[in-house]
Steps between C-alpha positions, in 0.01 A plus 500: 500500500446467874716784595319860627695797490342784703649853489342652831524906510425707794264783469645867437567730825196608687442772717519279800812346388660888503351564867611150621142438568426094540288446193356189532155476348404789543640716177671822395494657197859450276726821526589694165827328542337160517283599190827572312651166692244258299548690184855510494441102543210475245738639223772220570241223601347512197783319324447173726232213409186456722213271486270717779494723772421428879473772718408534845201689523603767710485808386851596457598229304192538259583810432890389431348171314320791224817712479668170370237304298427825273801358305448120562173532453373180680226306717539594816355267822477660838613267784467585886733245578774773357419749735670620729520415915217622718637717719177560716522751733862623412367597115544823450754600811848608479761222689534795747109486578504140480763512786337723718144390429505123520826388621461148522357450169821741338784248687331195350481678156836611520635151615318319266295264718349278224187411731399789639190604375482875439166650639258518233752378278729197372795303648810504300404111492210529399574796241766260350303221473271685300788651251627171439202254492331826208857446308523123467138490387567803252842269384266231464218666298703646257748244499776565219380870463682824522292671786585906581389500913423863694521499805658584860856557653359210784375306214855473338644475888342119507592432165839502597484326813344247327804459243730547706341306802533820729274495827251741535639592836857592371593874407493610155843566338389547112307803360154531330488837299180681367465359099743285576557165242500173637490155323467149593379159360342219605512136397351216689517666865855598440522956539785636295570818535620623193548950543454719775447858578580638114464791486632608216230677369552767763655807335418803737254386794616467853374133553419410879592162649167330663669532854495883421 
């Protein structure tokens, strides 16, 4: 009875996401493609059991946490602690405008320097901290539930770290896709990860990777 199993999807594909525009915060309105994303996933979702719905309350993955729940038809809770990293000043800029406009903020971006604090924005330390300390408490709440989590491509970033005991500073070598399906449990501390990056649901859409 004590085990949580959290499915955690990433919101559909945003305008930003097709510009290569840092999100962030700050928000973008889902592309027809990611519109079609979240209902191509809402028709085979549908099929799985779920106790509730978290969502970060950005937004982008509101608006993908209403394509989905129109056939699950559950509560849905709004978290902050799902959101995404605050970029501060680089929201909003292409990596090419990061580069030229702040270059010493872009190299500790790019090399992952967990304490650097962003200007008007988060450390990676700080951002995962956040991610991490928001899922154990949500494990703990609805301990033993089936819980359907929408969120961010950085949000799912920590979560495997954490399984996988990954540091923050190393470089990424798995993807995180738009709508994508991934699962995990946890049972007394213990992070299983149990499916990643299904995306089986995808039958036409051209599905970005969140380093795109």
């Amino acid at each position: 009875m004590g085990k949580t199993v959290i499915t955690v999807v990433r919101h559909g594909e945003t305008e930003w996401n097709r510009s290569m525009q840092l999100q962030g915060q700050q928000d973008s309105a889902l592309t027809e493609n990611g519109i079609e994303q979240a209902r191509q996933l809402a028709e085979k979702i549908k099929f799985r059991k779920f106790d509730i719905i978290i969502s970060s309350d950005l937004y982008r993955a509101r608006h993908t946490t209403s394509i989905l729940n129109k056939n699950l038809k559950l509560k849905v809770i709004e978290d902050q602690r799902l959101r995404e990293r605050a970029f501060g000043i680089m929201e909003g800029m292409t990596r090419d405008e990061i580069r030229h406009t702040y270059r010493e903020v872009f190299e500790a971006y790019m090399n992952r320097k967990s304490t650097y604090q962003i200007p008007e924005g988060e450390s990676l330390f700080e951002f995962n901290s956040r991610v991490i300390e928001g899922i154990e408490n949500i494990a703990d709440t609805f301990r033993g539930k089936k819980i359907l989590v929408i969120s961010h491509g950085g949000v799912l970033d920590c979560i495997m770290r954490k399984i996988f005991n990954l540091k923050l500073d190393d470089e990424r070598h798995f993807s995180i896709y738009n709508t994508s399906v991934n699962t995990i449990s946890i049972e007394n501390n213990h992070w299983m990860l149990e499916e990643w990056g299904n995306l089986e649901h995808v039958i036409q859409s051209v599905v970005l990777n969140e380093l795109n």
